[in-house]
C-alpha positions, 0 to 999 in steps of 0.5 A: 500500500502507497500513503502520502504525508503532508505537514504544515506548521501552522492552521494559515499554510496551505498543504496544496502545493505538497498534494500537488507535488505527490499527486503528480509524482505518483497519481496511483496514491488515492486521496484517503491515503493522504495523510496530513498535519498542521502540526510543529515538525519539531516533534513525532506526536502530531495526530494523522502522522501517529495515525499512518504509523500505526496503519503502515506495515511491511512492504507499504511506502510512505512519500514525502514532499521532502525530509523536513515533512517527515521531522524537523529534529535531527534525532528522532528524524534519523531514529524513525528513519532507522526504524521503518527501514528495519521494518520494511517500509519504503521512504520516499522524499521528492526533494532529497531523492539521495534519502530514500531507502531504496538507496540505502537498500541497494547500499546494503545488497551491492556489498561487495562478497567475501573471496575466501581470501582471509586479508582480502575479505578483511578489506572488503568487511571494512569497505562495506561499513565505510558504505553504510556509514556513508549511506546513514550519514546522507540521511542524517546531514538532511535531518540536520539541515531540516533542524536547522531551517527550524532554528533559523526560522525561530530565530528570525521570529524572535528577532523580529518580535524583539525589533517590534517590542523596541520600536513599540517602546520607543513609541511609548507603547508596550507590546508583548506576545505568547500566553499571559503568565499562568495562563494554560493553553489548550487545543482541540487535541489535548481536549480530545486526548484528555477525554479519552483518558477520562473516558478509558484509564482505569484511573478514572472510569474506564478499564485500561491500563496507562500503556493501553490508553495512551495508544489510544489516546494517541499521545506521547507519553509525557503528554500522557502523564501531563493529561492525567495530572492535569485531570487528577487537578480538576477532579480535586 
């Protein structure tokens, strides 16, 4: 099975030219399996992403517009990438083409066969790993270069809050941004999360146990645990 994976930053950015860039690669892919997000790509726990990964098995691929759609951390980017390879799932990322896992695959296969030759397959054992080293690398240089247009993004914003507050205070004037001290944010996500967990752990009125409901839930597990205090605080 063929999916596709979209992802935006914000509810204000469109996903249309990455559906575009995919549907035009491989029209074969069907519209419900796209699977979309405007969610940070600074972290895994974004809802239709978690949704794929729990429906995508072996032999199934995944297309991405680019790495950076995927993760926007090196780590854990790098992680996944190692995970669903070793589980059988073909990545594919328009953008970065030298990232796809049929490459690495092929890296793999193309070792060159021992000779027999006790010196010689010393060599060629030791050739094969520079291979694969290189091969990781590749991968882990594009995360990295994802992470670091995250950074450089938030960078920029900042900056420009910082100009805004300046130039607000030269005016006279006080200008502030982000959530007010002691305010707590909430999202139709945490919300849904929250009444799953007050729903279904045993903690509360269902039957399930904390591993079981998270999955249900469909949340990381600090979110998990930050859900349930949080609710254990409204109950008192």
């Amino acid at each position: 099975m063929m999916y596709a994976y979209c992802r935006v930053s914000t509810e204000r950015q469109s996903l249309k030219r990455q559906t575009e860039n995919i549907s035009k690669a491989f029209p074969e892919i069907p519209g419900s399996a796209y699977f979309c997000d405007k969610f940070t790509g600074s972290t895994q726990d974004r809802p239709s992403w978690q949704k794929l990964l729990r429906k995508v098995k072996t032999g199934d691929t995944i297309v991405f517009d680019s790495v950076s759609r995927m993760s926007r951390d090196a780590e854990s980017g790098a992680a996944l990438y190692a995970q669903l390879y070793a589980q059988g799932v073909t990545l594919v990322f328009l953008n970065e083409p030298q990232c796809n896992t049929e490459i690495y695959r092929k890296s793999a296969e193309e070792s060159i066969p021992a000779t027999g030759n006790e010196i010689a397959d010393i060599y060629i054992e030791a050739t094969n790993k520079v291979l694969m080293i290189l091969a990781r690398r590749q991968i882990e240089i594009a995360f990295e270069q994802a992470e670091k247009e995250r950074l450089d993004i938030c960078k920029r914003v900042k900056d420009g809050m910082r100009a805004a507050q300046i130039a607000a205070a030269e005016r006279g004037e006080v200008k502030t941004y982000g959530a007010q001290p002691g305010v707590k944010l909430v999202t139709k996500k945490s919300t849904a999360a929250k009444e799953i967990i007050r729903q279904h752990s045993k903690d509360f009125d269902g039957s399930l146990n904390d591993i079981e409901c998270m999955k249900l839930a469909g949340c990381s597990r600090n979110s998990y645990y930050k859900y349930k205090a949080e609710l254990r605080a409204e109950q008192a």
